[in-house]
NUBAZA-989229 format. One record per residue (C-alpha): residue in three letters; z, y, x. Coordinates in steps of 0.02 Angstrom, whole numbers, padded with zeros to 5 digits, always signed. Layout:
<nupas>
ALAZYX;...
</nupas>
This chain:
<nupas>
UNK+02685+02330+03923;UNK+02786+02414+03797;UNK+02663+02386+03655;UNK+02676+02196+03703;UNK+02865+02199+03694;UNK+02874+02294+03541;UNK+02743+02139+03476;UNK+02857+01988+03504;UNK+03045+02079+03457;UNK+02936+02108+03280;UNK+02881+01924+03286;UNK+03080+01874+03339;UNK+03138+01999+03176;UNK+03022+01890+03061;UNK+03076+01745+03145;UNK+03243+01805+03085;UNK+03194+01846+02890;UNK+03106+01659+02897;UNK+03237+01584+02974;UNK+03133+01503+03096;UNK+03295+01511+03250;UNK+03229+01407+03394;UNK+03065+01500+03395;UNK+03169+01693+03414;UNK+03275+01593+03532;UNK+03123+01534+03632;UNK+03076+01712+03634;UNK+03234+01803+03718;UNK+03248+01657+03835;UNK+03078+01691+03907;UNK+03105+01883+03892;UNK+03278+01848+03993;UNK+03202+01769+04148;UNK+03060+01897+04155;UNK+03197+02057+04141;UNK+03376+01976+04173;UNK+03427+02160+04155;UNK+03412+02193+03965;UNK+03569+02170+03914;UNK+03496+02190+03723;UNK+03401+02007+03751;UNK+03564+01934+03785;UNK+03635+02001+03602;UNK+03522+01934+03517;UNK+03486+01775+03586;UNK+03661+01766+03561;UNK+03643+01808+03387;UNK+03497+01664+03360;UNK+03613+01529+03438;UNK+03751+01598+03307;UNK+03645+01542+03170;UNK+03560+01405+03226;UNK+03748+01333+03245;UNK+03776+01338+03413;UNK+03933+01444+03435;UNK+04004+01400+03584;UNK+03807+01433+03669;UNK+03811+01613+03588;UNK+03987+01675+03637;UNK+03927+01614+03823;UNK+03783+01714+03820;UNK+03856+01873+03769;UNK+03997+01836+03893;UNK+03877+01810+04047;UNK+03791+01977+03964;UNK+03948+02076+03961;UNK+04024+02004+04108;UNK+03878+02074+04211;UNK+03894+02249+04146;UNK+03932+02413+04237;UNK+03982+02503+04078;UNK+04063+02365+03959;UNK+04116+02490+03811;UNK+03937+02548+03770;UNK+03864+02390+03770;UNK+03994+02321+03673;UNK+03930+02431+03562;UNK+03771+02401+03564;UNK+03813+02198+03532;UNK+03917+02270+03382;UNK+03790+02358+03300;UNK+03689+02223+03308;UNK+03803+02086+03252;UNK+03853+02242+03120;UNK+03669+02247+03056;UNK+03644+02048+03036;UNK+03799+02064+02933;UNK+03761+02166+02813;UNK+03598+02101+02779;UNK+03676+01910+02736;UNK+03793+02026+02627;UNK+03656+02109+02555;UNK+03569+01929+02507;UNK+03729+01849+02457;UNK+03738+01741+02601;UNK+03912+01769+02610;UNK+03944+01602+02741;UNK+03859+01692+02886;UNK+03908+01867+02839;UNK+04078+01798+02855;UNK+04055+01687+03015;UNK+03959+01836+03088;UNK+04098+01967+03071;UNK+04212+01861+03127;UNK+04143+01894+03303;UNK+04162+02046+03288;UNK+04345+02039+03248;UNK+04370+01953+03412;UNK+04252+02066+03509;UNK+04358+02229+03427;UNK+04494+02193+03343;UNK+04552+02341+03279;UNK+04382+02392+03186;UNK+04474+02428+03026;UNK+04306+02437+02926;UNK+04260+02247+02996;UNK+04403+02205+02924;UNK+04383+02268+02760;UNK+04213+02196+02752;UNK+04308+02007+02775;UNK+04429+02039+02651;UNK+04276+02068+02552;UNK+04182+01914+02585;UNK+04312+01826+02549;UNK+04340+01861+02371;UNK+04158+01786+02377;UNK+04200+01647+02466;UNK+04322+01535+02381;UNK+04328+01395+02550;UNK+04418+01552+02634;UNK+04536+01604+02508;UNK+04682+01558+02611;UNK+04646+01674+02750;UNK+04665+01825+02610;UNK+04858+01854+02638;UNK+04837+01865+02830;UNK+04664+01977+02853;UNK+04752+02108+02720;UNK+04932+02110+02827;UNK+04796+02149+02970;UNK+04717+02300+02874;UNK+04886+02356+02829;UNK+04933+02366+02997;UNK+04779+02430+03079;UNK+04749+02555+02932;UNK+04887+02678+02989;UNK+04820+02704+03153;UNK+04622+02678+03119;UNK+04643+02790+02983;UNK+04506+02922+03036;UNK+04373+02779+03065;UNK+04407+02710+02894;UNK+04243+02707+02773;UNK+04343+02790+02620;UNK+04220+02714+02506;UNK+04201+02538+02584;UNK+04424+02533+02568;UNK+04388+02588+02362;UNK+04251+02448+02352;UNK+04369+02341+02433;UNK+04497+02370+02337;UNK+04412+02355+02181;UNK+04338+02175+02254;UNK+04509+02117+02269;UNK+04588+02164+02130;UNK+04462+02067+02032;UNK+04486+01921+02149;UNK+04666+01954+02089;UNK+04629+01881+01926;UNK+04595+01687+01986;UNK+04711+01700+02144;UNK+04864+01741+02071;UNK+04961+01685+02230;UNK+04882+01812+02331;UNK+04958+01972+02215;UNK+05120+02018+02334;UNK+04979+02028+02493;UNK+04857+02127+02371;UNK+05001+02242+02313;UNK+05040+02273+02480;UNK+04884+02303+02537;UNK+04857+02453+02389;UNK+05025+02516+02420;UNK+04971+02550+02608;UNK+04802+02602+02559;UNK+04884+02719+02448;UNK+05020+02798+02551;UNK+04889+02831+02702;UNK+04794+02965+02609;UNK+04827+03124+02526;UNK+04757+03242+02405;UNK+04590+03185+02358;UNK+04546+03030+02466;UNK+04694+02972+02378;UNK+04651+03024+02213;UNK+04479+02940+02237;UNK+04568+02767+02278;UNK+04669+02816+02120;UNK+04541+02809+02003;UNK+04452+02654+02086;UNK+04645+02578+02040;UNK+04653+02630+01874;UNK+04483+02574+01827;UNK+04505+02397+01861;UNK+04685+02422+01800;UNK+04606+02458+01640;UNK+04498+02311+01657;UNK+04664+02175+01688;UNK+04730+02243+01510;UNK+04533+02268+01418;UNK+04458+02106+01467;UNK+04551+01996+01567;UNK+04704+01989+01468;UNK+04830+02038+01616;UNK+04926+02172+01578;UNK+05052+02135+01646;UNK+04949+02166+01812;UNK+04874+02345+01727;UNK+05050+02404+01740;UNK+05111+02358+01902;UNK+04973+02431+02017;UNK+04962+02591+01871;UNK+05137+02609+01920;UNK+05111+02615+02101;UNK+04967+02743+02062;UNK+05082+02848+01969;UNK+05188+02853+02118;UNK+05049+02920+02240;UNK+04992+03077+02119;UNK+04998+03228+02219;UNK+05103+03358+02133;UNK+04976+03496+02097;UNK+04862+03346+02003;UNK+04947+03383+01823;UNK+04809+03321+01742;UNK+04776+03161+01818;UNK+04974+03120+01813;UNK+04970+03124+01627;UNK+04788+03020+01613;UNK+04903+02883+01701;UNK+05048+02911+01613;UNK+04939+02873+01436;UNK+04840+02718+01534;UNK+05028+02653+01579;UNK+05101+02673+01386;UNK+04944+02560+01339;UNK+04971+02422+01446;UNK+05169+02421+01438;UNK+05122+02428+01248;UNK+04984+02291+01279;UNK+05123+02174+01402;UNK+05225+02190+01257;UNK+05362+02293+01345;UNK+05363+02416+01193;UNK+05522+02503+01221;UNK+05431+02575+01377;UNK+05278+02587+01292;UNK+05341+02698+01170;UNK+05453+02790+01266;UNK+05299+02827+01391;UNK+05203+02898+01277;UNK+05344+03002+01206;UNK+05327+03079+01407;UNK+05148+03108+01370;UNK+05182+03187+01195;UNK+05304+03315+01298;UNK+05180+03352+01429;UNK+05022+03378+01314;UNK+04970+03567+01334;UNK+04831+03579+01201;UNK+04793+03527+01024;UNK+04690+03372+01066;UNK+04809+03309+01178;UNK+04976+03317+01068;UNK+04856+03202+00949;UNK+04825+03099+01075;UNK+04980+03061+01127;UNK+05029+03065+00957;UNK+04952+02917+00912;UNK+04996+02829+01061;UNK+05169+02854+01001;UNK+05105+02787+00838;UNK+05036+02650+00926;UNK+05175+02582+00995;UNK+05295+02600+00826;UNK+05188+02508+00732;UNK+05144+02360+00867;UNK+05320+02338+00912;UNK+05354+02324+00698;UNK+05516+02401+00684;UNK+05512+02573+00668;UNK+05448+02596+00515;UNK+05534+02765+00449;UNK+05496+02850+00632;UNK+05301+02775+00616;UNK+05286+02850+00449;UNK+05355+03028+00503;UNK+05237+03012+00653;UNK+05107+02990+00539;UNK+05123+03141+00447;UNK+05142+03255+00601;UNK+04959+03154+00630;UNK+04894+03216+00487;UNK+04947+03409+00499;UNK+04892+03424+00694;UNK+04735+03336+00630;UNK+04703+03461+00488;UNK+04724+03608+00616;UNK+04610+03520+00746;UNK+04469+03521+00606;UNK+04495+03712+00553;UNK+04519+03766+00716;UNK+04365+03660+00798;UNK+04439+03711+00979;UNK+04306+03714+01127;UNK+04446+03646+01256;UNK+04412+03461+01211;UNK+04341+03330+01351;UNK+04241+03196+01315;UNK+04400+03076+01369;UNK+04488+03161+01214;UNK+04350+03146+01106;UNK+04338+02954+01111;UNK+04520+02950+01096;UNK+04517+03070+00919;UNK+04388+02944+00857;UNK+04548+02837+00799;UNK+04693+02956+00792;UNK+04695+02910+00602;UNK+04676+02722+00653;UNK+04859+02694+00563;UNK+04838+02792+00377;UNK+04782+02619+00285;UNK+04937+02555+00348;UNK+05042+02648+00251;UNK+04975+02717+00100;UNK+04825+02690-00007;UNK+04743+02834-00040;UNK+04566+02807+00006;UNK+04485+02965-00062;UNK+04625+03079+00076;UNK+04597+02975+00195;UNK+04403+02957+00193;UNK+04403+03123+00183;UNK+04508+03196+00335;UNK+04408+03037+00434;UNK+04267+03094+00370;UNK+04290+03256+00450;UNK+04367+03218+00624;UNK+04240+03103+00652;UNK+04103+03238+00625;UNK+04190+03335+00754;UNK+04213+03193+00880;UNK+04023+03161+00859;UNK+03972+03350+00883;UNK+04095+03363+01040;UNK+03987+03187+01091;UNK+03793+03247+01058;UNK+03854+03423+01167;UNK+03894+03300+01306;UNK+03760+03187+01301;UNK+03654+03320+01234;UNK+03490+03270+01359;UNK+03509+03097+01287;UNK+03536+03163+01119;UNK+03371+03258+01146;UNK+03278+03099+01214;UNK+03348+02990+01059;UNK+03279+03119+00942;UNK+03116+03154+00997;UNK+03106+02943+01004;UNK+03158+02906+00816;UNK+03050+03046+00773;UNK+02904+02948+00844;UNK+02954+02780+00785;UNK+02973+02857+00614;UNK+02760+02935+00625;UNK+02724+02762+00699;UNK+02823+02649+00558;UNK+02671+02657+00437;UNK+02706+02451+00374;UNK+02825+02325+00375;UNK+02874+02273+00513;UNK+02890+02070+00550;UNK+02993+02046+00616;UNK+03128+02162+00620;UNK+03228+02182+00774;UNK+03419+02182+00708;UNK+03558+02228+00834;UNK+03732+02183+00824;UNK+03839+02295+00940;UNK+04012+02241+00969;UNK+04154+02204+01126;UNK+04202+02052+01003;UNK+04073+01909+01032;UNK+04230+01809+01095;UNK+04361+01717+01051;UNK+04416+01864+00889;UNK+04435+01864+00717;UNK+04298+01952+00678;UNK+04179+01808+00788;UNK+04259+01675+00693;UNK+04180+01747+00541;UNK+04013+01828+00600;UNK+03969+01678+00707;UNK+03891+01609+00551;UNK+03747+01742+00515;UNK+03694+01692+00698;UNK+03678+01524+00655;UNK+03572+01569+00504;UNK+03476+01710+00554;UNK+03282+01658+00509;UNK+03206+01673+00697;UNK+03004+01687+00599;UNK+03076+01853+00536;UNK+03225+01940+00615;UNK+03236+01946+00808;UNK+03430+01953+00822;UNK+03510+02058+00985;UNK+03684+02047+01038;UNK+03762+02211+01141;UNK+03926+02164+01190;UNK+04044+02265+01250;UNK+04133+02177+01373;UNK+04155+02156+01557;UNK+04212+01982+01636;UNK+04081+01883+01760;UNK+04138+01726+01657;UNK+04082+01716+01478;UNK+04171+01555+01407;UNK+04072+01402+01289;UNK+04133+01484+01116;UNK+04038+01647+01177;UNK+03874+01547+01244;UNK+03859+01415+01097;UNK+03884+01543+00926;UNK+03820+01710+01019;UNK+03720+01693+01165;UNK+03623+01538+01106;UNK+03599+01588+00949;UNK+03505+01788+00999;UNK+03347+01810+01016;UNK+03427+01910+01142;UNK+03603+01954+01238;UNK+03659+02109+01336;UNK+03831+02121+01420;UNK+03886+02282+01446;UNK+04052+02365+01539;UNK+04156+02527+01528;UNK+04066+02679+01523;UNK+03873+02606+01534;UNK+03832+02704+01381;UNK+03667+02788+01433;UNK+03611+02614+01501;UNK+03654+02541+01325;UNK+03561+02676+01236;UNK+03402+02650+01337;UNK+03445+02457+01333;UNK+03425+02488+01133;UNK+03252+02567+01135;UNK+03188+02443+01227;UNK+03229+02334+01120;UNK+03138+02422+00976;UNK+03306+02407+00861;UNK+03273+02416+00703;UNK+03425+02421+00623;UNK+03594+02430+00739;UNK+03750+02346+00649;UNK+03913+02386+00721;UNK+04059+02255+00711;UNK+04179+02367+00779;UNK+04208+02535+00692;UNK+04371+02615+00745;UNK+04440+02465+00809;UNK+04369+02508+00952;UNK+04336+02707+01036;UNK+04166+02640+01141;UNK+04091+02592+01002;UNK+04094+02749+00883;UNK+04043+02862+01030;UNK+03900+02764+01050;UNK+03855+02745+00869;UNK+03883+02935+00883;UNK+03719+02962+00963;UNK+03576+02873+00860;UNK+03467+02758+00939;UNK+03376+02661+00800;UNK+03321+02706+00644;UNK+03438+02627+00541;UNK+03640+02617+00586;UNK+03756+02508+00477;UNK+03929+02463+00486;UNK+03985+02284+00440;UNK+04151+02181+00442;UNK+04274+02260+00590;UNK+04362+02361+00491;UNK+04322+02515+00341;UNK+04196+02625+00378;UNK+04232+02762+00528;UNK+04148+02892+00438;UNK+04047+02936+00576;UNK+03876+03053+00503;UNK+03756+02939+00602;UNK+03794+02772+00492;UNK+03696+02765+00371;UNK+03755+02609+00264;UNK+03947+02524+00229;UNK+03894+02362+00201;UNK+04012+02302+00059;UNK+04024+02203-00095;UNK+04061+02223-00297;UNK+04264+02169-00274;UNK+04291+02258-00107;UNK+04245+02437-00154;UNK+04273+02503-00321;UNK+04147+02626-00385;UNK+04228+02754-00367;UNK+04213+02727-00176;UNK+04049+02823-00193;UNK+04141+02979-00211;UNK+04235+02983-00030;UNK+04116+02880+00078;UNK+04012+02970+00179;UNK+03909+02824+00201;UNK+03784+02739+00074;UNK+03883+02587+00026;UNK+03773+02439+00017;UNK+03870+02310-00091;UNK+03803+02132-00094;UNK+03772+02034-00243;UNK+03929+01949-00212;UNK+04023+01952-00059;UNK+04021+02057+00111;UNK+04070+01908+00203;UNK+04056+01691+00200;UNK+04094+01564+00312;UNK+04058+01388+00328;UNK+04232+01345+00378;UNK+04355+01331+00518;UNK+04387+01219+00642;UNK+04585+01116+00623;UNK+04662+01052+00736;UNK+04818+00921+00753;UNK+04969+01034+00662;UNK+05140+01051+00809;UNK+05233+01112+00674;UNK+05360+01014+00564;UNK+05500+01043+00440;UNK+05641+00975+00510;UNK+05607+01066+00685;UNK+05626+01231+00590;UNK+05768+01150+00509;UNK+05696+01178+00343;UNK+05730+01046+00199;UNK+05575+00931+00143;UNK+05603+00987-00052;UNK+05618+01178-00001;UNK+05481+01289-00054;UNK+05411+01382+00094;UNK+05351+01550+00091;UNK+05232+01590+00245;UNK+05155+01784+00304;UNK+05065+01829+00442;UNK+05109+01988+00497;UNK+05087+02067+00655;UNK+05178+02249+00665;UNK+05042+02373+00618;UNK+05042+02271+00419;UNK+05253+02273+00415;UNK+05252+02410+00264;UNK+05435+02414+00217;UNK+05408+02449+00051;UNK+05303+02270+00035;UNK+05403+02192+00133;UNK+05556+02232+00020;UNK+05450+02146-00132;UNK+05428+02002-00023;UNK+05608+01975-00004;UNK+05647+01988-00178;UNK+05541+01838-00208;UNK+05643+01722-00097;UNK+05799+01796-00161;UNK+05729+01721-00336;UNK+05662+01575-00282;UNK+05801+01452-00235;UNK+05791+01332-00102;UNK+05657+01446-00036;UNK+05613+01482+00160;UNK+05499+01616+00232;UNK+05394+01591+00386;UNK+05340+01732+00478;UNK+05225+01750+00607;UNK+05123+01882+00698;UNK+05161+01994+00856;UNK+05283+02106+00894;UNK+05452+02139+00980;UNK+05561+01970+00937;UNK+05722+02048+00981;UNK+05697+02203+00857;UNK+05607+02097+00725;UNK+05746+02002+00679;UNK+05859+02154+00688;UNK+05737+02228+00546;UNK+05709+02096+00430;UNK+05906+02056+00430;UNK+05946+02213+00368;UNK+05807+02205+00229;UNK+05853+02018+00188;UNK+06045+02091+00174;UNK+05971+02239+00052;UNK+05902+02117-00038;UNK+06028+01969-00034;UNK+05967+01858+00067;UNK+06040+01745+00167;UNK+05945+01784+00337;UNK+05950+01604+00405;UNK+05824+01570+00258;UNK+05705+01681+00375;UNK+05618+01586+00515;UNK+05495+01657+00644;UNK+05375+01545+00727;UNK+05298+01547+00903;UNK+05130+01555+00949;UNK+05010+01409+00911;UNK+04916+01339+01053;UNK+04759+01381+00995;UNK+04673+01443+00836;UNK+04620+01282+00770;UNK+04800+01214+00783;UNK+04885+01379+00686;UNK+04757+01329+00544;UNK+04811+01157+00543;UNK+05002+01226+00529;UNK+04973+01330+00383;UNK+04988+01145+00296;UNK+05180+01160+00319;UNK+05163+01289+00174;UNK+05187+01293-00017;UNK+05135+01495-00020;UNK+05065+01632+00079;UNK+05116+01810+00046;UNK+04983+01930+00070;UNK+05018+02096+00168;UNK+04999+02268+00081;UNK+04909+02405+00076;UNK+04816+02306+00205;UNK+04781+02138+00154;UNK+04730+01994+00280;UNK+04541+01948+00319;UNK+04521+01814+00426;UNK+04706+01760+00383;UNK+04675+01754+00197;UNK+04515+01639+00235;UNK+04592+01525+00347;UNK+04740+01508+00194;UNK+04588+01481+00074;UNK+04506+01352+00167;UNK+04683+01273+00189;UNK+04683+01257+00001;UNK+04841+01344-00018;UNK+04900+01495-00154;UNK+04892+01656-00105;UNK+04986+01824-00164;UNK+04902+01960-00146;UNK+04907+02144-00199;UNK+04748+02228-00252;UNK+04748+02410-00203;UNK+04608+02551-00198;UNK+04545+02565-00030;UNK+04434+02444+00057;UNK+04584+02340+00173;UNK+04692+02326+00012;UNK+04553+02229-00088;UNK+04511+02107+00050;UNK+04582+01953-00029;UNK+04537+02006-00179;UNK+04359+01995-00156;UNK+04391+01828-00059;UNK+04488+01735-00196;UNK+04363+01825-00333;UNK+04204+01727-00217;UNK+04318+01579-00199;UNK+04340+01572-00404;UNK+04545+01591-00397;UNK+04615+01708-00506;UNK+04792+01646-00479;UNK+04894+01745-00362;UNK+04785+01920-00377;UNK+04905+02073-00417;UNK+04873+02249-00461;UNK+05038+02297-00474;UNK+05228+02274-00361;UNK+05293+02182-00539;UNK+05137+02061-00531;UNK+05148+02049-00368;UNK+05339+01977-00379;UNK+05305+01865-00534;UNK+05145+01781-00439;UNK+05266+01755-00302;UNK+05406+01677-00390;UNK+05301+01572-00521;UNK+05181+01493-00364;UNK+05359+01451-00300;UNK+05434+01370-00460;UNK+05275+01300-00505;UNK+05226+01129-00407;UNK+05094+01101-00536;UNK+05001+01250-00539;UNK+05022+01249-00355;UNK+04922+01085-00325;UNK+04796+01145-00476;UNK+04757+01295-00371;UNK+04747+01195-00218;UNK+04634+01059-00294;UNK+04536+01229-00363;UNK+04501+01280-00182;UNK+04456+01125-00111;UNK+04309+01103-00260;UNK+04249+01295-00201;UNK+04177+01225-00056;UNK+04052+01141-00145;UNK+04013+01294-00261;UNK+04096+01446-00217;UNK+03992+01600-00118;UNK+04154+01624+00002;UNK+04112+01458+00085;UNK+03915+01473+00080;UNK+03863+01567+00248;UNK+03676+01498+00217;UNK+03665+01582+00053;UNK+03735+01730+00101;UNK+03639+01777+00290;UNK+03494+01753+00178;UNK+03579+01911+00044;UNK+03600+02015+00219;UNK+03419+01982+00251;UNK+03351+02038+00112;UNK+03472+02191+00110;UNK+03406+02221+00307;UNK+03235+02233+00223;UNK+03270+02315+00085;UNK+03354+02452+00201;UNK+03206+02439+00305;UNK+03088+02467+00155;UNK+03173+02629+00097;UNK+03166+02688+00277;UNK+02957+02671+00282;UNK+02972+02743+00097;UNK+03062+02897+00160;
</nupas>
C-alpha cells in the first residue's frame, strides 16, 4: 500500500515540474475520498488549484483541511512548509509571479513570519507590476523585525538588503521606506550580526558611487553604517570613515570630503595607513581645485612617508592597503615634471604593492606560473591568430572609450581574436557599450568588485596572448590584477603613464610622447609607434547650447577657453594663463571642468587680481548635456589653453577636430607631451611651447592674430584627409603589427 502511495505523490511531484495541474489535482482528489484523514492531500491539492488559478478553490480546501483539525498549529505547519518549498523553487527558476502569489498565502496564514516577509520584499525588486507594495511590506518587516528577531535568517535580511538597495537605483521614490528599513535592520543587531549587515551596506554603497553614479546615495546609508559600529570595531570604523571621504568627495561635497579624510589621517596607526589617508586628503584638494599650496605640501609629506614605506618594506600591510598604495603617487604629474623621480619612487612602490599581492594570492600566483611556463614550451610557431585582451572598467561612456573604440572597429577578425574584460558591475550595459565594445569582440566578459581569481582563470581560458591594460593607476583593480601575470605578454596602453608595475612588459608609446631619454627611468620596454600612440576617426557634434551674448561676452571679443577639472589647476600655469588675457584686450576666458563652484571663483579672483585682471572677464560654464554637444560648443572659441605639466588628451583632440588653435606646453614626462604629439600627427606646429615665455607669446599672438588663427584652423580641417591623428585604420593596423612583432620576440626568447 505504501509503495503504491509513494508511486502516484512521485507521479503528482512530476506533474508539478511539468506543469501538468489538473492531472496532480485529479490525483489528491481521488487520494482524498479514499483517506479523508490526510490532512497532507488537502495541502497540496490546495497547492495545485493555486496554480492552476483557482484561488478561491485552494484557500477552501486548506480551510475545510484545517478547520477539521485537532491540532491546528502543527499542521499549519506542515501546509507552510509546503507552500515554503513551492516557493522557493519558482524563486529558484525565476518564476518570480508565483513565488510571489505563493508567499503571499503564507503571509495571511502567519503573518508575523518575518523571513516570509523578507522573501516578498525580495520578489519584488524582481517584479516591477508590484513595485508599489515595496513601501508597505518593508514598514511590515520593520515592525515585525523587533519582536521576530530570533527567527530572523541573518543572511536572507543581508541578501535582502543588498536586493533592495539595488532596486534603489530605478525606484528612487521608494528610498525614505528603504532607509528605514536599514536603519531598523541595523539598530536590531549588535556586535557581529551587525557588522555582517555592515559590510553587505557598504558593498553596495560602494557600488551607488563605482558604477551607478549615485553617490549621493553611497553616503547616506555609509553614514547610517557609521552610526551602528560597535565601539571595540576600530578598524572597521576607520574602513568607513575612508569609504565615506570618497563618496562625499565623489557627491561633490568636498569640504566634508576633505575634512573626513583629515579624521582618517588622525586615526591611521601604521605606515600604510597614514599614506592612505594621505592621499585621500590629496584627493580631495586637488578635486575640489582650490587648495593648491596645502595639495602641494601634502604631496611632499607623500613622498617622504612613501620613501620610508620602501626602506622599511613593513610586514603589517593588508591586501586592502596594498591596492590602495598602488596610486598613492597618483597626483606627482600634477605638479611637477620630473619624470626620471617620479618613475623611479613609482617604480619602486609598485614593486612592493605587487610582492605584498603575489604573497596573497600566492596559490594563484603558483598556478599562473606553472601555466605560462607551459604555454611558453608549447609556443613553438606563430600563432594565428593571436588572442589580444583588453582589460579595463572603461568600455563606457569615458574618455578613454571615445578614443579606443576605434581599434575595435578595425581590429582584422582573420588574425587577432579581440577580448574585452571589463571591469564593471551594472545589470544594464547601455547602446554606446554594446555597438563599439561588445559587438565589435570576438569576445566580452563583465566582471564586478573583487572577482579577481575568476578573471584570472577567465584569462587562461581564453588563451590571452597578449593582455593590454587601459587603465593603469587610474584605477587600483586593475594594477592588482596586472600584478599577477596571466598571459605571456602584458602591455599598457592609453589610460594614463605607465604604473611601473614589474609584470608589464611594454609602454606602448610614440616618437613625440616619450623622449629618449625615457628609456632611462621606465621600467617598462617602451614600444613607440612609427608615429602616434593614439588616432581617431573623429567625434560625434552635436547642436552647440552655448552662445555669446548668454555669457554676456561681446561678438568681436577674443575668447580664451580651458578645460580644467581640479587635479590639472597648477597655479603656477594658471598664473601664465592669466597673463595672456591681461595682454590680450577685449579678451574673455572660459573655463570649464569640475570642481567646487563656490571656491573656484574665490581662487581664480585672487589670481586674476595678481595679475590685473578684471575678474568679470572670467566666465565658468555649466555642464553640457552630453559629450557630443560640449564638442559642438568648443565653436564659441577663438583659443584653447592647454593645461600644464599635464596636458589634455581627449580634450586636446576634440579642440583639434574642432579646428581650433591650441597652446600648449611641451614638458618631459609622458602627460606633459600629450598635445604635443597630437598637433605634431595633426601637422600644426603653431601653438607648441617648450618654455613659460613661448608659452605666453603663442597665447597672445593666436589672440591678436585673426589670420593666422583661421590659417591654422583651415590647417586642421585639411589633416583629416592626410594627417595620422585622424587615421584610426592606418594606425590599428601599426598596433597589429607591433602585437606581432611583440609576439615574435616572445617565441624568439
Amino acid at each position: 500500500m505504501n509503495q503504491l502511495v509513494n508511486e502516484w505523490q512521485k507521479q503528482a511531484k512530476q506533474y508539478l515540474i511539468d506543469e501538468q495541474y489538473s492531472y496532480a489535482i485529479k490525483l489528491y482528489e481521488e487520494a482524498i475520498e479514499k483517506e479523508p484523514e490526510v490532512k497532507n492531500y488537502y495541502w497540496n491539492l490546495g497547492l495545485f488549484l493555486l496554480l492552476q488559478g483557482q484561488e478561491a478553490e485552494a484557500q477552501f480546501t486548506w480551510f475545510t483541511g484545517l478547520s477539521e483539525l485537532a491540532e491546528a498549529d502543527g499542521d499549519t505547519q506542515e501546509l507552510l512548509e509546503i507552500l515554503e518549498t513551492e516557493a522557493n523553487r519558482r524563486t529558484t527558476i525565476e518564476d518570480f509571479h508565483v513565488a510571489w502569489a505563493i508567499r503571499q498565502h503564507i503571509r495571511e496564514i502567519s503573518p508575523e513570519n518575518i523571513n516570509n516577509l523578507l522573501h516578498i520584499a525580495y520578489l519584488i525588486t524582481k517584479l516591477e507590476a508590484f513595485k508599489d507594495d515595496c513601501p508597505e511590506i518593508l514598514a511590515e518587516i520593520c515592525n515585525c523585525l523587533p519582536l521576530n528577531i530570533d527567527n530572523c535568517d541573518v543572511r536572507l535580511l543581508i541578501d535582502v538588503i543588498t536586493e533592495i538597495l539595488v532596486y534603489l537605483t530605478t525606484a528612487a521614490e521608494a528610498l525614505d521606506s528603504i532607509f528605514n528599513f536599514v536603519q531598523v535592520s541595523l539598530q536590531a543587531y549588535s556586535d557581529t550580526y551587525v557588522m555582517s549587515i555592515i559590510e553587505g551596506v557598504m558593498l553596495q554603497c560602494i557600488k551607488f558611487s563605482a558604477f551607478y553614479r549615485r553617490p549621493d546615495l553611497a553616503s547616506k546609508f555609509a553614514e547610517l553604517c557609521l552610526q551602528q559600529v560597535p565601539k571595540n570595531y576600530h578598524l572597521e570604523y576607520t574602513e568607513i570613515l575612508t569609504l565615506l571621504s570618497h563618496f562625499y568627495q565623489n557627491e561633490e561635497k568636498y569640504t566634508k570630503g576633505i575634512e573626513t579624510a583629515k579624521a582618517c589621517y588622525d586615526l591611521s596607526n601604521t605606515l600604510a595607513d597614514k599614506i592612505c589617508a594621505n592621499y585621500l586628503v590629496m584627493r580631495g584638494l586637488m578635486a575640489s581645485g582650490s587648495y593648491w599650496q596645502e595639495a602641494h605640501s601634502r604631496l611632499q609629506d607623500q613622498i617622504l612617508l612613501t620613501q620610508q614605506l620602501i626602506e622599511k618594506e613593513p610586514d603589517d600591510v593588508n591586501i586592502v592597503q596594498v591596492t590602495r598604495l598602488f596610486d598613492a603617487l597618483f597626483f606627482l604629474p600634477y605638479f611637477e615634471d620630473q619624470p626620471q623621480r617620479n618613475h623611479t619612487i613609482q617604480h619602486q612602490l609598485s614593486s612592493f604593492c605587487q610582492s605584498k599581492v603575489i604573497q596573497y594570492y600566492s596559490e594563484s600566483y603558483q598556478s599562473h606560473n606553472k601555466y605560462l611556463n607551459l604555454r611558453k614550451i608549447n609556443s613553438t610557431r606563430n600563432t594565428v591568430p593571436l588572442n589580444i585582451g583588453y582589460i579595463s572598467h572603461c568600455f563606457k561612456r569615458h574618455s578613454v572609450s571615445w578614443l579606443c573604440r576605434w581599434i575595435f572597429k578595425y581590429h582584422n577578425p582573420e588574425n587577432f581574436r579581440i577580448h574585452c574584460y571589463f571591469l564593471h558591475e551594472s545589470e544594464v550595459l547601455d547602446n554606446f557599450t554594446k555597438n563599439h565594445f561588445i559587438n565589435q569582440s570576438f569576445k566580452f566578459h563583465q566582471f564586478g568588485l573583487r572577482n579577481h581569481d575568476q578573471i584570472w582563470r577567465q584569462i587562461q581560458e581564453d588563451e590571452i596572448d597578449i593582455l593590454i591594460d587601459l587603465d593603469s593607476l587610474t584605477l587600483d583593480q586593475a594594477c592588482e590584477l596586472m600584478s599577477i601575470k596571466s598571459a605571456p605578454i602584458q602591455a599598457t596602453w592609453l589610460g594614463w603613464d605607465s604604473s611601473g608595475l614589474p609584470s608589464i612588459d611594454y609602454f606602448i608609446a610614440d616618437p613625440y610622447v616619450l623622449p629618449e631619454s625615457a628609456e632611462d627611468y621606465y621600467s617598462e620596454k617602451i614600444w613607440r609607434l612609427p608615429q602616434t600612440y593614439i588616432a581617431v576617426d573623429g567625434f560625434e557634434i552635436d547642436v552647440p547650447d552655448l552662445r555669446r551674448e548668454d555669457l554676456g561676452i561681446p561678438n568681436d571679443a577674443i575668447i580664451y577657453f580651458m578645460t580644467q577639472k581640479g587635479y590639472k589647476r597648477h597655479q603656477p600655469h594658471l598664473h601664465l594663463q592669466m597673463k595672456i588675457i591681461q595682454e590680450v584686450p577685449n579678451s574673455y576666458l572660459l573655463i570649464k571642468g569640475d570642481a567646487d563652484p563656490e571656491k573656484t571663483k574665490v581662487f581664480f579672483e585672487e589670481i586674476a587680481q595678481e595679475e590685473g585682471v578684471d575678474f568679470s572677464r572670467i566666465k565658468f560654464l555649466p555642464y553640457a548635456r552630453s559629450e557630443a554637444v560640449h564638442r559642438a560648443n568648443l565653436q564659441i572659441a577663438d583659443v584653447v589653453l592647454d593645461t600644464y605639466p599635464y596636458n589634455g588628451a581627449t580634450t586636446t583632440l576634440e579642440t583639434l577636430w574642432m579646428g581650433l588653435p591650441l597652446v600648449t606646453r611641451v614638458g618631459e614626462q609622458f602627460s606633459a607631451r600629450n598635445s604635443y604629439t597630437m598637433m605634431m600627427n595633426a601637422g600644426i606646429t603653431e601653438g607648441i611651447a617648450w618654455n613659460e615665455k613661448e608659452y605666453l607669446e603663442w597665447g597672445v599672438r593666436l589672440g591678436k592674430d585673426e589670420k593666422l588663427r583661421q590659417q591654422i584652423s583651415w590647417k586642421l580641417r585639411q589633416s583629416r584627409h592626410t594627417s595620422p591623428l585622424w587615421n584610426a585604420k592606418q594606425f590599428t593596423y601599426e598596433m597589429e603589427k607591433a602585437y606581432q612583432q611583440m609576439w615574435q620576440r616572445y617565441l624568439d626568447s
